[in-house]
C-alpha positions in Angstrom: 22.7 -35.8 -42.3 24.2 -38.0 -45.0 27.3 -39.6 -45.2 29.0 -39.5 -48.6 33.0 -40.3 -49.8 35.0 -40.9 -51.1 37.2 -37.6 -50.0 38.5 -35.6 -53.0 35.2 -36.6 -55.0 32.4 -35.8 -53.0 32.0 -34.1 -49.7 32.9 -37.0 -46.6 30.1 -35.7 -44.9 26.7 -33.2 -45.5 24.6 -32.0 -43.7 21.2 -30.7 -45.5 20.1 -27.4 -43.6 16.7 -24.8 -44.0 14.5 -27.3 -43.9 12.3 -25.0 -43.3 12.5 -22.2 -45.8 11.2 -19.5 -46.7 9.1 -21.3 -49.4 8.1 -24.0 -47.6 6.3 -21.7 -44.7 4.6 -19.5 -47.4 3.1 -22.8 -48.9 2.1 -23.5 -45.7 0.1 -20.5 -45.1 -1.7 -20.6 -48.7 -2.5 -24.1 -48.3 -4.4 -23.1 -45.1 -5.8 -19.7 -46.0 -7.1 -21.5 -49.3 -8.2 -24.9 -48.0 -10.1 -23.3 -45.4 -12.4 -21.6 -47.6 -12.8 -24.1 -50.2 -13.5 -26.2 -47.7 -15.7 -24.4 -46.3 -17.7 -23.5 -49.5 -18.0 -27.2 -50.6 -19.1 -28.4 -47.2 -21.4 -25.1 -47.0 -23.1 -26.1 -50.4 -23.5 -29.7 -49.2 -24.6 -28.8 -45.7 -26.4 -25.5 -46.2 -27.7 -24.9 -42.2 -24.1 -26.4 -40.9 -23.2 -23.3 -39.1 -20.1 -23.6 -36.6 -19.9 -27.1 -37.4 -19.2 -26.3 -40.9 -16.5 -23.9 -39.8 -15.3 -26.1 -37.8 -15.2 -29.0 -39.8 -13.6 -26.6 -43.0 -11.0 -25.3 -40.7 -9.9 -29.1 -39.4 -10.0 -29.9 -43.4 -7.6 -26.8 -43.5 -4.9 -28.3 -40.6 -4.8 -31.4 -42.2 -3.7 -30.1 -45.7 -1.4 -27.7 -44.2 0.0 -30.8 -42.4 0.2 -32.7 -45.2 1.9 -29.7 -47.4 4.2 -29.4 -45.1 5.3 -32.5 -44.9 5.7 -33.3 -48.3 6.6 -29.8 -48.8 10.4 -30.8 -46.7 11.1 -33.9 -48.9 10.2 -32.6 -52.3 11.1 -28.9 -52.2 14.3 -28.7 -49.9 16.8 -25.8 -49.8 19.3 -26.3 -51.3 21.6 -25.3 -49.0 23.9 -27.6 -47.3 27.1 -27.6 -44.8 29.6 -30.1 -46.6 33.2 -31.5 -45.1 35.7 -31.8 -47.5 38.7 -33.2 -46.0 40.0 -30.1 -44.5 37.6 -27.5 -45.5 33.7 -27.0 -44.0 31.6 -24.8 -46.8 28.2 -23.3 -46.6 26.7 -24.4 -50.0 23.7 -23.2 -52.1 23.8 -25.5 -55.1 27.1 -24.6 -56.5 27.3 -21.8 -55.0 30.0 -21.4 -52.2 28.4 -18.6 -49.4 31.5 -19.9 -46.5 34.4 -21.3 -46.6 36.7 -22.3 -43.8 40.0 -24.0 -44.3 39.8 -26.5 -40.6 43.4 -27.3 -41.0 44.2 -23.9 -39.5 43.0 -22.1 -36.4 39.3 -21.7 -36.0 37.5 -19.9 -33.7 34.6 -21.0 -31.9 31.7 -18.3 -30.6 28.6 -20.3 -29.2 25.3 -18.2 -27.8 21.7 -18.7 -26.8 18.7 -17.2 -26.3 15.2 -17.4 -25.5 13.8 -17.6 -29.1 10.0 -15.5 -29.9 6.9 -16.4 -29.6 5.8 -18.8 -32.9 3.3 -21.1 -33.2 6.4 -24.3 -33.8 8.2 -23.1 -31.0 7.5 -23.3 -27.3 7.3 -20.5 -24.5 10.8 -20.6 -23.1 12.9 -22.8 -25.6 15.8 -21.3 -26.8 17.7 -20.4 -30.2 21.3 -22.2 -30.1 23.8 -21.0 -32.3 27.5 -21.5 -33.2 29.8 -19.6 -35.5 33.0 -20.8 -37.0 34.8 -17.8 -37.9 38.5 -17.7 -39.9 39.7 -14.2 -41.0 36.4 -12.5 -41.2 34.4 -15.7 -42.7 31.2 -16.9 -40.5 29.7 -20.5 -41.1 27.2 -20.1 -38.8 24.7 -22.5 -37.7 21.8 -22.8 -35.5 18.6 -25.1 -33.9 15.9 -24.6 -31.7 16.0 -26.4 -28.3 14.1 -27.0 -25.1 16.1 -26.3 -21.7 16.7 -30.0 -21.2 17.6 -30.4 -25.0 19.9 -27.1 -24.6 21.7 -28.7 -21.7 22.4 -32.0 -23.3 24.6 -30.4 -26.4 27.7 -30.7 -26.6 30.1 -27.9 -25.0 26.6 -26.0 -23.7 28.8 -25.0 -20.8 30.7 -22.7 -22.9 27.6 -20.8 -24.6 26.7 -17.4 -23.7 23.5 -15.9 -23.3 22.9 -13.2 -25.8 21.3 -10.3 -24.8 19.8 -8.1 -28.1 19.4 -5.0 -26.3 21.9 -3.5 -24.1 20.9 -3.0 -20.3 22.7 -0.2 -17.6 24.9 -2.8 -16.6 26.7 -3.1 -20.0 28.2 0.5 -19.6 30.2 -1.8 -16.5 31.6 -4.5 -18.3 35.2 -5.7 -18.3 37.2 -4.9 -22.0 37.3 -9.2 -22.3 33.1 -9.4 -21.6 32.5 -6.3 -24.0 34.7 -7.9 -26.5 33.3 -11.1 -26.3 29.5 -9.7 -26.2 30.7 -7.4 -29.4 32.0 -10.5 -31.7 29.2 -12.6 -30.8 26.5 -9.6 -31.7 28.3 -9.4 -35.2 27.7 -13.4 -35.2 24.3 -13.2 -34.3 24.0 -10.5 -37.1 25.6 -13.1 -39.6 23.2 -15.4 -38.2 20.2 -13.4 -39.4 21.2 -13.0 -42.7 23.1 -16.2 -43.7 22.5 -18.9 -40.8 22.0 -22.2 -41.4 19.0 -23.6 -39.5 19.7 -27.5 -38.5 17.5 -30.2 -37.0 18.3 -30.7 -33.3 19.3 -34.2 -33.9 21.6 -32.7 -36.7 23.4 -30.4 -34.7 24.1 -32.3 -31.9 25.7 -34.8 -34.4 27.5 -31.4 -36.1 28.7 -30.2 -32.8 29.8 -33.8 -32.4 31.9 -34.2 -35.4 33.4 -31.1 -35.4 34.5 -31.7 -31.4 35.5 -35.8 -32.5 37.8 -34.4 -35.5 39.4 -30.7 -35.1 41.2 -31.2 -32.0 43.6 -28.5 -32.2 41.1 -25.8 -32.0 37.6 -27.1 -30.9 37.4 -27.0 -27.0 37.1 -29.9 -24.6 34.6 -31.4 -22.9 35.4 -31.4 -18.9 
């Protein structure tokens, strides 16, 4: 998150999202793949009759590259891609590229859903994908983090999120019109997600869900 003014010049406040992109993973894996077996080779020449320790040792040589790739990786390489606060206005940015635009000085909705997210080596058996969506007229800034239970429950408004279900179940065909509605808009969210999320560190959006509860009043819920 930065902070930046002064309104009318620059955003009042941004928040850098896709940390990790696309790129950054793929960089990732080729620094692994590749370190491994140079590693491997070089410690194999040096050590001819090394056996598992040499794959062992070329394969730790390997995790500690693809640490350090990563790492580096997220403060040299970033996105791109930011959610920016102009006075009244939250945009989705890519450079100067606009992809979502919603005027805040007019009614908002808010859709907010969780689920548990897939097995992957960065996330944990049974932590979940948390998501919002900002939608105005058809326009979706939608944004979204990866949370523990205890994390999940600490967010702000986490009362109000819905567990998303991706595939429909026998007891959908039973639902009132308000849950199939509901269930509908926040499928076409999730969809939006897919495509054009914005992926946030926890830390970020709990401060986002923060800001956006501490300064849009007239249509953000309430905390009880």
């Amino acid at each position: 998150m930065q902070k930046l003014g002064p309104p009318g010049e620059m955003p009042n406040l941004e928040f850098e999202v896709d940390r990790e992109h696309s790129g950054v993973r793929l960089l990732g894996c080729l620094t692994f793949f590749f370190g491994a077996i140079g590693s491997y080779l070089i410690i194999n020449t040096i050590f001819p009759n090394g056996g598992l320790i040499t794959l062992g040792a070329a394969l730790a040589i390997a995790v500690a590259l693809t640490y350090g790739a990563d790492y580096f990786s997220k403060i040299y390489w970033p996105s791109n891609r930011a959610i920016q606060f102009v006075d009244d206005v939250i945009l989705l940015v890519k450079g100067s590229q606009v992809q979502g635009e919603i005027d805040a000085g007019q009614t908002v909705n808010l859709l907010q859903w969780h689920f548990e997210a897939k097995r992957h080596p960065r996330v944990p058996k049974g932590w979940y994908v948390v998501a919002n969506a900002l939608e105005q007229d058809g326009e979706y800034i939608v944004s979204y983090s990866i949370a523990s239970p205890a994390d999940f429950d600490a967010l702000p408004l986490s009362r109000l999120s819905q567990k998303y279900q991706r595939k429909k179940n026998k007891k959908d065909d039973s639902r009132d019109l308000r849950e199939a509605g509901s269930h509908r808009r926040i499928a076409q969210a999730e969809f939006h997600r897919g495509e054009f999320g914005a992926e946030l560190s926890l830390e970020d959006y709990h401060a986002y869900l923060d800001y956006l509860a501490d300064t849009y009043t007239s249509w953000m819920p309430k905390e009880k």
